[in-house]
DRENZAVO-612912 format. One record per residue (C-alpha): residue number from 1; residue in one letter; x, y, z. Coordinates in nm, 2 decimals, m for minus. Layout:
  seq  type       x       y       z
  NUM     A       X       Y       Z
...
***
This chain:
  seq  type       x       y       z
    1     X    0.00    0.00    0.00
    2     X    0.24    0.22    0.07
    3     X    0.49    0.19   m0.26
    4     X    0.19    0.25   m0.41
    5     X    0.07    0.57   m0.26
    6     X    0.37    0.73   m0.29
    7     X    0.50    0.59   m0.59
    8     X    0.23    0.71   m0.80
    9     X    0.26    1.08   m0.57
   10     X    0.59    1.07   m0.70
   11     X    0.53    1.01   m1.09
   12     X    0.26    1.31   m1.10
   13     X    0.50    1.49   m0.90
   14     X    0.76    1.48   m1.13
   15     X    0.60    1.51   m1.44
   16     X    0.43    1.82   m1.31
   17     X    0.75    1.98   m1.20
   18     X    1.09    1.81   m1.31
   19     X    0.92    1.72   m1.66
   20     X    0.83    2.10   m1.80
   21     X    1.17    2.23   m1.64
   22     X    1.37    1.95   m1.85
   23     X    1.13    2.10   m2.14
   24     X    1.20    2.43   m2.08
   25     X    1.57    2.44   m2.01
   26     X    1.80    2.72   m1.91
   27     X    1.53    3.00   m1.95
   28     X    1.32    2.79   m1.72
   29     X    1.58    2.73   m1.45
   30     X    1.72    3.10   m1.50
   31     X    1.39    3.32   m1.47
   32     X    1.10    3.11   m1.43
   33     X    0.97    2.78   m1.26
   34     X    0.73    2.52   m1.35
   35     X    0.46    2.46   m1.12
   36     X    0.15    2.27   m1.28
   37     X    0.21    2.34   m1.60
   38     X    0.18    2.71   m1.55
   39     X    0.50    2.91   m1.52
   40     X    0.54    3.13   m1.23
   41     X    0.87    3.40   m1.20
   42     X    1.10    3.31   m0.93
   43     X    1.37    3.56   m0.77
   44     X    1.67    3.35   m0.81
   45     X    1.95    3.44   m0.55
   46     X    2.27    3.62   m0.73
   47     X    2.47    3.34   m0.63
   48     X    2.25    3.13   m0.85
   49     X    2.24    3.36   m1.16
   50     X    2.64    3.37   m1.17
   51     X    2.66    2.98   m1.13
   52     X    2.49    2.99   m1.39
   53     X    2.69    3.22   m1.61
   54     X    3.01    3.05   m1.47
   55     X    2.99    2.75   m1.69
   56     X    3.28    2.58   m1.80
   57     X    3.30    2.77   m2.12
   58     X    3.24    3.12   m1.96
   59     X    3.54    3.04   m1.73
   60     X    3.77    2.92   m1.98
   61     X    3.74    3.26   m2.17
   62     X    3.85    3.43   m1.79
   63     X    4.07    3.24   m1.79
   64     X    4.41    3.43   m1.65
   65     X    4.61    3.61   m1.91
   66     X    4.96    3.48   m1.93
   67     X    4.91    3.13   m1.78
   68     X    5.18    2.84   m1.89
   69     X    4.83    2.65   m1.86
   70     X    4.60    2.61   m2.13
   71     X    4.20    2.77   m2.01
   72     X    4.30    2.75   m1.67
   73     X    3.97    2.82   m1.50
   74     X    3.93    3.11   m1.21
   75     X    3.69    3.05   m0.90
   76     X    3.51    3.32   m0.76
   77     X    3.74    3.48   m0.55
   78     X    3.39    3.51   m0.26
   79     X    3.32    3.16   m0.31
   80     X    3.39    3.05    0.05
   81     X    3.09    3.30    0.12
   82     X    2.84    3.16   m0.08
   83     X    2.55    2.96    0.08
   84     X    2.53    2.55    0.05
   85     X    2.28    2.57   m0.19
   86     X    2.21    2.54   m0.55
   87     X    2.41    2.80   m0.69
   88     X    2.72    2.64   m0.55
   89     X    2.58    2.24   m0.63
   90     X    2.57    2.39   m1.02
   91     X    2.93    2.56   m1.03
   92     X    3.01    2.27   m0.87
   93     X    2.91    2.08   m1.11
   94     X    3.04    2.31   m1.46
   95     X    3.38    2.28   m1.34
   96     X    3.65    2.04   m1.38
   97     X    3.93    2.06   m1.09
   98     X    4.19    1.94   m1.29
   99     X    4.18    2.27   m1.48
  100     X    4.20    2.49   m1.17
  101     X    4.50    2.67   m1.00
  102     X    4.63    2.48   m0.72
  103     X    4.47    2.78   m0.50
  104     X    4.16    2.69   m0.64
  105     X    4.17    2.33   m0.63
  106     X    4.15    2.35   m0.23
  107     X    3.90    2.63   m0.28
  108     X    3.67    2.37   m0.49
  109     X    3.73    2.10   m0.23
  110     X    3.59    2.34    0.06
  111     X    3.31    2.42   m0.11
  112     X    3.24    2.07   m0.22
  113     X    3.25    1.97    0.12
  114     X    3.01    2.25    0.22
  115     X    2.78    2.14   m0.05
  116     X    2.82    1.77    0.04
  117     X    2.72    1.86    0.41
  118     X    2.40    2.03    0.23
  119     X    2.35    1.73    0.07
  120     X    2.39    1.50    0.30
  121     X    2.09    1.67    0.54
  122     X    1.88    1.66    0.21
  123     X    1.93    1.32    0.22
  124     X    1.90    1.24    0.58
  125     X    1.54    1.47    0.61
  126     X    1.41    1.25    0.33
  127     X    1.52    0.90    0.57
  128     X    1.34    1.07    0.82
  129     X    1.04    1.14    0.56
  130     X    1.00    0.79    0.43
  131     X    0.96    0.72    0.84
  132     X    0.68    0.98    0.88
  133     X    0.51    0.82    0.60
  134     X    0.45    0.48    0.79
  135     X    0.37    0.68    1.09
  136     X    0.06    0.82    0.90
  137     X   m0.01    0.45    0.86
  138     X   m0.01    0.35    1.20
  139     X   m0.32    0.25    1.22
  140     X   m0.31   m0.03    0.94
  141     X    0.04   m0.14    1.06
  142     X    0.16   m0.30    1.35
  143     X    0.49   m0.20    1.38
  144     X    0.59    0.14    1.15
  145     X    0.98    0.21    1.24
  146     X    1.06   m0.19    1.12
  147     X    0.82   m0.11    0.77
  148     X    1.04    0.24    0.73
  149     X    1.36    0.02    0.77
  150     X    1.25   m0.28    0.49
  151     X    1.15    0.01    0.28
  152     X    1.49    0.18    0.28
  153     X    1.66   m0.16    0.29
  154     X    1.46   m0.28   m0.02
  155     X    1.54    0.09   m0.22
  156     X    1.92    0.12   m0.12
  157     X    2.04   m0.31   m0.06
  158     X    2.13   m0.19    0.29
  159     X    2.11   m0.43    0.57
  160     X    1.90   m0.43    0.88
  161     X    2.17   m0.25    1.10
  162     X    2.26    0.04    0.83
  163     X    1.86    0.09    0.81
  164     X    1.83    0.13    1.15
  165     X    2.13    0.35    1.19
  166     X    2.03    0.62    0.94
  167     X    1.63    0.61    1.08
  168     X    1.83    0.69    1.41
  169     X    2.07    0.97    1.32
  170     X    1.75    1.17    1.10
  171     X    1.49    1.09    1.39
  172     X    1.78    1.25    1.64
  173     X    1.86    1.57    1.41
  174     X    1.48    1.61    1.34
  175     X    1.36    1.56    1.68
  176     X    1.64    1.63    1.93
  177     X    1.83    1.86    1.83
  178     X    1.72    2.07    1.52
  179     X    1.97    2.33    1.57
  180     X    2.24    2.08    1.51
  181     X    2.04    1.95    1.19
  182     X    1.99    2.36    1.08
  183     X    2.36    2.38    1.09
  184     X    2.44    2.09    0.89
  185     X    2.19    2.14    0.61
  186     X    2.39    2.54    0.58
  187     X    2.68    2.34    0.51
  188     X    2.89    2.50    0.82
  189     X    2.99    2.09    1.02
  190     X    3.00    1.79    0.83
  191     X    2.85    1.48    0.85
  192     X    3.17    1.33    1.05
  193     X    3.15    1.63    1.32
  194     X    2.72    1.56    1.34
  195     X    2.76    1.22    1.42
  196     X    3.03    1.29    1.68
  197     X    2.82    1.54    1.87
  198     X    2.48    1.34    1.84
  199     X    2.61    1.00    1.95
  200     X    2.75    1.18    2.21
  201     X    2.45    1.36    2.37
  202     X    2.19    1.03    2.30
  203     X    2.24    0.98    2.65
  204     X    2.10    1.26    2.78
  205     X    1.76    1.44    2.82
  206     X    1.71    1.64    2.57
  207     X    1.71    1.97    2.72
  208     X    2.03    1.88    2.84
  209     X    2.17    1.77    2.52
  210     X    2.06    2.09    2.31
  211     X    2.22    2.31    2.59
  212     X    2.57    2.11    2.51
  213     X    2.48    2.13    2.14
  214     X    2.44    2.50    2.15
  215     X    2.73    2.56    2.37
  216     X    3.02    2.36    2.15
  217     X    2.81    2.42    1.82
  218     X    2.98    2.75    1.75
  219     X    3.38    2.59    1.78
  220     X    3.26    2.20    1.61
  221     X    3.37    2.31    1.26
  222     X    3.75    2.41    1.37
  223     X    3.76    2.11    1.57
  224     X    3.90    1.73    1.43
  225     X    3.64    1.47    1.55
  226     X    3.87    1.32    1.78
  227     X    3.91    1.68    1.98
  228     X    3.56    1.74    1.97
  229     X    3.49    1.39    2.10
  230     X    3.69    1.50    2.40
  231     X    3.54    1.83    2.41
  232     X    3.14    1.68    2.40
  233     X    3.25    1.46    2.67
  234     X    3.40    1.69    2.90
  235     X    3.03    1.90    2.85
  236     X    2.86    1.62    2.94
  237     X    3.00    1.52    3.26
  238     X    3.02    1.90    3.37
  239     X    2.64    2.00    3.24
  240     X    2.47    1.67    3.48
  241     X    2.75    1.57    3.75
  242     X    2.55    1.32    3.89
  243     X    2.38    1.15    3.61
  244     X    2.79    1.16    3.50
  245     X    2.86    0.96    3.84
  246     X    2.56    0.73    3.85
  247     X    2.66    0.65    3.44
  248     X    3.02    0.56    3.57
  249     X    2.90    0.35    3.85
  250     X    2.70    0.14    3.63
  251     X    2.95    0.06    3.36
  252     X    3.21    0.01    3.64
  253     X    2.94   m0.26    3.81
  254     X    2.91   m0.44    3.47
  255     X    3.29   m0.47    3.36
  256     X    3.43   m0.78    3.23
  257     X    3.68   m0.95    3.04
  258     X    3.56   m1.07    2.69
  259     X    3.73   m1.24    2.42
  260     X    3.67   m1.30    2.05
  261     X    3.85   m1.45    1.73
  262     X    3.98   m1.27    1.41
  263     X    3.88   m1.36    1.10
  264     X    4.31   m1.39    1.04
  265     X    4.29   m1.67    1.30
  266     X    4.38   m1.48    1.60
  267     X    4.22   m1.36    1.92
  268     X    4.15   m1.00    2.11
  269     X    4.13   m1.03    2.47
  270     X    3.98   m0.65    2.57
  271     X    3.86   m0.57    2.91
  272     X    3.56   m0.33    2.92
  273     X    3.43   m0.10    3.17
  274     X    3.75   m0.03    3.35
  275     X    3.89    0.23    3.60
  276     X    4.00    0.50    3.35
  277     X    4.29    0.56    3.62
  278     X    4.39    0.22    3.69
  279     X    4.38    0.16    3.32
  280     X    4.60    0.47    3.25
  281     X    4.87    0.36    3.48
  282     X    4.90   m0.01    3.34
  283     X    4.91    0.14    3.01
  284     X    5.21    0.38    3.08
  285     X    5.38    0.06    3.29
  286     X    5.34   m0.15    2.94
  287     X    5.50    0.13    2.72
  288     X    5.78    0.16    2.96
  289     X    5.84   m0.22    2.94
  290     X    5.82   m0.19    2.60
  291     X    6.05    0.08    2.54
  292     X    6.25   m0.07    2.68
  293     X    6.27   m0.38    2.54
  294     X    6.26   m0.25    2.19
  295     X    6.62   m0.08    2.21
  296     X    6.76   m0.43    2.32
  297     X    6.54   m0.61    2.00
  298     X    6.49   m0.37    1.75
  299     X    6.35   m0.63    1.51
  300     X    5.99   m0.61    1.65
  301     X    5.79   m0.27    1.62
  302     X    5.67   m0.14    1.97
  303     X    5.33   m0.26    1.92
  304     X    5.41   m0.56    1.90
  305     X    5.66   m0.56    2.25
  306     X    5.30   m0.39    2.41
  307     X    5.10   m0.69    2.30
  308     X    5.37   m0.94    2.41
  309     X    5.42   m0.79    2.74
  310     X    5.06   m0.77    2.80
  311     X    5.03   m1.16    2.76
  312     X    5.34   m1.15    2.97
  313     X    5.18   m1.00    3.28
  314     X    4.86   m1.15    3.25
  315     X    5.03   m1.49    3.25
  316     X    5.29   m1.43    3.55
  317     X    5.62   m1.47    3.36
  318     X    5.84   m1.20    3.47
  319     X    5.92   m0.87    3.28
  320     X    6.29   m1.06    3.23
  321     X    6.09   m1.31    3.03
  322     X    6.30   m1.22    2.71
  323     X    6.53   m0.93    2.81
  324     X    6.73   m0.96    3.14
  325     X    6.65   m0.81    3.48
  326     X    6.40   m0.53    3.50
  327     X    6.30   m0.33    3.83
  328     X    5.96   m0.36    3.92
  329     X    5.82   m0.02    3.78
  330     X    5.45    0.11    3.87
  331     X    5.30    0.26    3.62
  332     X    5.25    0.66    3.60
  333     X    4.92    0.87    3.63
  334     X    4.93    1.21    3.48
  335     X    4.60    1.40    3.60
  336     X    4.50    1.79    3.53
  337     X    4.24    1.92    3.73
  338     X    4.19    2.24    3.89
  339     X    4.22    2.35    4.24
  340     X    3.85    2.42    4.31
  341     X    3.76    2.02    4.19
  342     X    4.01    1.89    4.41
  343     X    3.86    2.16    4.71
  344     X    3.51    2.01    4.62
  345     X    3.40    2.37    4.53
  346     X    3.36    2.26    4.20
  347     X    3.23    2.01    3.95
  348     X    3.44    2.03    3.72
  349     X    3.63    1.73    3.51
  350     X    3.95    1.64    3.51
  351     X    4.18    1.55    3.23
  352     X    4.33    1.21    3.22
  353     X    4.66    1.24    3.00
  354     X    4.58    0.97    2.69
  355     X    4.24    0.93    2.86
  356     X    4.02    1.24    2.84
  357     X    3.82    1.37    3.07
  358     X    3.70    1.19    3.43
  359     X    3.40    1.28    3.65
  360     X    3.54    1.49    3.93
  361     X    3.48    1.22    4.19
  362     X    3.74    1.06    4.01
  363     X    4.02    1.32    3.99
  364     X    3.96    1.36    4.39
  365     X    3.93    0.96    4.47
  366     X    4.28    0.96    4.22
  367     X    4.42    1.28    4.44
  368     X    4.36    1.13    4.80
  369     X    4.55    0.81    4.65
  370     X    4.87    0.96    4.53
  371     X    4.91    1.12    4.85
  372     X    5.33    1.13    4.88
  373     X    5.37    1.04    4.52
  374     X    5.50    1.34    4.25
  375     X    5.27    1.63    4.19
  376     X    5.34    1.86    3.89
  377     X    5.08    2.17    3.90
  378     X    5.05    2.48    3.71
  379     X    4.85    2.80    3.80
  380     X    4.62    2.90    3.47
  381     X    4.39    3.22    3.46
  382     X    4.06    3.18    3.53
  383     X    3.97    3.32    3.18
  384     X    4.14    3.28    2.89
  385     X    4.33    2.94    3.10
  386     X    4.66    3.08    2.98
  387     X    4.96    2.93    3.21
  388     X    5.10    3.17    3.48
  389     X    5.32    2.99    3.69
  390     X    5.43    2.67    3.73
  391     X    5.58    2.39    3.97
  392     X    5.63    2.03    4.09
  393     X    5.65    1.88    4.48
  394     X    6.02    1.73    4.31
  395     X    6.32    1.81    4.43
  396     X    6.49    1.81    4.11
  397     X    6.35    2.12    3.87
  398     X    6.16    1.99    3.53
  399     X    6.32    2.07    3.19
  400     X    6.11    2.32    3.12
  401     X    6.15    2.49    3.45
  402     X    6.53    2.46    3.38
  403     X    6.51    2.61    3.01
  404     X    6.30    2.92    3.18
  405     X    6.60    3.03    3.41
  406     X    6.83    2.99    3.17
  407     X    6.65    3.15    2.91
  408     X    6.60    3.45    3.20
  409     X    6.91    3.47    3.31
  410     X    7.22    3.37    3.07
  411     X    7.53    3.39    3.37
  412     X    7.53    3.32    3.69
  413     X    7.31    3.54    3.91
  414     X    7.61    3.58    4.17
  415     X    7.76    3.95    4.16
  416     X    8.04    3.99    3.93
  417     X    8.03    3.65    3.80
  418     X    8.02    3.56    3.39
  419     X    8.00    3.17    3.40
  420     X    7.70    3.06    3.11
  421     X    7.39    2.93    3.28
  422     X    7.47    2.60    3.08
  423     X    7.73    2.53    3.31
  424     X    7.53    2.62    3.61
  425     X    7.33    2.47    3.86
  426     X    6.99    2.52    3.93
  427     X    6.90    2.65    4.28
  428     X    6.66    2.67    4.50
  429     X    6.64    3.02    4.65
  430     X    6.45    2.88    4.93
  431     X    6.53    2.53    5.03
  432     X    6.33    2.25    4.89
  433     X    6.32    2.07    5.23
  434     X    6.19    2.43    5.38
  435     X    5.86    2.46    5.10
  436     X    5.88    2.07    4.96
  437     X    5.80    2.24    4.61
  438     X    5.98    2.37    4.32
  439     X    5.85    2.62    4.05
  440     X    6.08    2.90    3.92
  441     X    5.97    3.21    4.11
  442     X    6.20    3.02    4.35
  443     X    6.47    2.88    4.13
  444     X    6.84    3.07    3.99
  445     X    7.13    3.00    3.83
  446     X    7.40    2.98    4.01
  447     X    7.74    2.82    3.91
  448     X    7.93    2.57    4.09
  449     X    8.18    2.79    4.28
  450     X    7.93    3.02    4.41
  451     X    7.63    2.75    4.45
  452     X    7.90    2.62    4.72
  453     X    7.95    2.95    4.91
  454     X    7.62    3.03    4.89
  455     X    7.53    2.72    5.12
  456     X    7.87    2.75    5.31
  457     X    7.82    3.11    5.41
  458     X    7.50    3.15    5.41
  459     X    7.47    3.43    5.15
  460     X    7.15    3.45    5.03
  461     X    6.96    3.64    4.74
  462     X    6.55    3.69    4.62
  463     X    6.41    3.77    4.30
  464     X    6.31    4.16    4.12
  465     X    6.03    4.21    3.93
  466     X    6.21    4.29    3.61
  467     X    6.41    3.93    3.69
  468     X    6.74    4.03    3.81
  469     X    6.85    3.96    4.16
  470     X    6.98    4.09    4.45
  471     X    7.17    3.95    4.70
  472     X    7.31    3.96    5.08
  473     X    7.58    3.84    5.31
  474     X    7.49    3.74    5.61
  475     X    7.79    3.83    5.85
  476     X    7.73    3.55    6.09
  477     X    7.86    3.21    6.00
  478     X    7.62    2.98    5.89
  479     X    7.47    2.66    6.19
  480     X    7.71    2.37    6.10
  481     X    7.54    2.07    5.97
  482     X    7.41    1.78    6.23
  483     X    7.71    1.52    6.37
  484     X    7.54    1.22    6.17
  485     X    7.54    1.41    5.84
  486     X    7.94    1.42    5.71
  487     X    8.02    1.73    5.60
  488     X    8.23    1.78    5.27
  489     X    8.45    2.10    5.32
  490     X    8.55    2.15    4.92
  491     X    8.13    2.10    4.83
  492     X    8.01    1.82    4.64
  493     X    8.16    1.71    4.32
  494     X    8.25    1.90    3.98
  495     X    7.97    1.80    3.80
  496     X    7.72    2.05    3.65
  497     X    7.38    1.99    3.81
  498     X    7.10    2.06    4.10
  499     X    7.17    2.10    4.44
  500     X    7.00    2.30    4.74
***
């Protein structure tokens, strides 16, 4: 019933409208459309009337005067501007590529995409027409969204799955979030970046998920799917915290271990629903292992020393299984979250390095546990998140930290003295045992010689605003060192390095 309904809808319909325009021709596209078989004047857009003009013949004559290549064609030079529409789909269409500047070649593959994008919301609003079809027919039919999927299935040979995807994706544009649809059919996200930010929101109300889509929606098209991925992810678990947590606590309940064979005769083993931490710190224990292990045999690529090592700790066989004695290493977390998160102040997520982002819950259960254990941090303004000072809880200054100073400073800060901050040490003006952290504000270069004196006499120095330093004597000598702690007279050895 229903091929026929719309099938014959379709055949009056196109001999009513395609059928006299075909008739017609270029004076019926140009200035005037058939409707009925009566022609009515239609106020094409100006981009329309010059993609029109801009056939392939027209731009061969504009061709540029003096170029090596034969009719090399000219784009509009506003063509970026124009709208996804027809205009663009017909200039599109009257030029060849091949015959374009490279300039132009990227400028036709822009506009192609755009027009693509256009296209490809056409295609998905008449997916979701064919389903509001069988809708009307409820009544007669038991079960409409399975009829809309055999009738797309029958008309395109897809399978049962692709039906069902594509109902989906134009039910979710239509329905949810319109906005996001609006913006696809201009031509300004593609298809790629849609699905990205709809399969990320389906889990949330909707209300919820058009306030993340109108949020991010501005900042999608600059954006690589995998960055805004992260980016819709981070909205989501900051716009509902606790739906975030109770989400969480439901895939954690339900992890497992599963298994399954290739079709190349091997096997995946994959755990699922995991700590995000817990996996981030066996992941950066495996690709030390493996780092290792691939200077002393070069002849396998790193991927494959992950994948062997794995089977090697899962199994108990030592990390000296192929390569000698190994320490026992733990593996490392690297978390960014902000101060007001770890306070409970704030809601925000954290950032799991090669991760994303965690539900706050998680950045403070990860904080409490690596109480004692290495903290990097760096102050950011509040606004634009710009760094402004940095530091770590170890003793030892990072290598950025160290290129700072020296970049600051190029001789050593004590009066007089010439020596190159590359054969300096770096050092703390305020002892690391005294404020157990290290971030430059508190760090100078200060060469070997007078690194020594300065701890022997207990000269000391602090930091100007404009960087420079100032220093004073103290006229008293320095407390000697405990009994139990030896005391080395000509200061620790000639080597370039960090001490305080």
């Amino acid at each position: 019933m229903f091929d026929t309904m719309v099938g014959e809808e379709a055949t009056v319909g196109r001999e009513a409208t395609v059928g006299k325009e075909a008739t017609v021709g270029k004076e019926a596209t140009v200035g005037k459309e058939a409707t009925g078989g009566e022609e009515s004047v239609r106020d094409w857009d100006a981009e329309d009337r010059l993609a029109w003009e801009l056939t392939e013949a027209a731009m061969a004559a504009a061709a540029t005067a003096g170029d090596p290549v034969a009719e090399r064609l000219c784009l509009p030079p506003d063509l970026d501007s124009w709208p996804a529409g027809v205009g663009l789909v017909m200039l599109l269409a009257a030029v060849d590529p091949d015959r374009l500047s490279p300039a132009d070649r990227v400028a036709y593959v822009r506009a192609a995409d755009r027009a693509n994008s256009a296209s490809q919301a056409r295609f998905l609003g008449a997916v979701a027409a064919v389903a509001d079809a069988y809708d009307d027919l409820a009544e007669s039919i038991e079960d409409p969204e399975a009829g809309a999927s055999l009738e797309l299935r029958s008309a395109l040979r897809w399978t049962r799955r692709a039906a069902e995807s594509e109902l989906g994706l134009a039910h979710d544009l239509r329905v949810r979030l319109p906005r996001l649809f609006a913006v696809l059919a201009a031509g300004m996200i593609d298809r790629r970046r849609t699905v990205v930010m709809v399969r990320g929101t389906d889990h949330l109300p909707i209300a919820h998920a058009r306030m993340v889509i109108d949020t991010l929606i501005g900042d999608a098209a600059r954006l690589t799917t995998g960055q805004l991925t992260e980016t819709v992810r981070r909205a989501c678990l900051e716009i509902d915290p606790d739906s975030a947590r109770q989400r969480y606590d439901q895939s954690k309940t339900s992890r497992r271990l599963e298994a399954w064979p290739d079709p190349d005769g091997t096997v995946t083993l994959a755990g699922i629903g995991l700590d995000p931490v817990e996996v981030a710190a066996a992941k950066d224990r495996i690709n030390h292992y493996a780092r290792t292990r691939k200077t002393r045999d070069p002849s396998r690529s790193l991927d494959q020393h992950r994948a062997d090592i794995y089977l090697d700790l899962l199994n108990a066989r030592p990390a000296n299984h192929h390569d000698g004695d190994w320490k026992v290493r733990t593996g490392r977390v690297h978390l960014l979250v902000d101060l007001a998160t770890l306070t409970g102040l704030s809601q925000t997520a954290g950032d799991l390095a090669g991760y994303g982002p965690v539900i706050s819950d998680i950045a403070r259960q990860t904080a409490r546990q690596l109480d004692g254990a290495v903290w990097d941090w760096t102050v950011t303004h509040p606004d634009t998140g710009m760094p402004l000072a940095d530091g770590t809880t170890r003793r030892r200054p990072t290598a950025s930290q160290t290129r700072r100073i020296r970049a600051t400073n190029r001789t050593c800060v004590a009066p007089g003295c010439r020596m190159p901050t590359i054969d300096c040490d770096i050092d703390h003006t305020r002892t690391w045992a005294a404020t157990g952290t290290t971030n430059t504000t508190d760090l100078a270069a200060l060469c070997r010689h007078d690194h020594c004196i300065r701890h022997q006499t207990g000269w000391s120095y602090h930091k100007l605003p404009n960087g420079t330093t100032n220093g004073t004597a103290r006229s008293t000598p320095p407390t000697p060192p405990p009994a139990t702690t030896p005391h080395n007279p000509k200061g620790p050895p000639r080597k370039p390095g960090h001490l305080s």
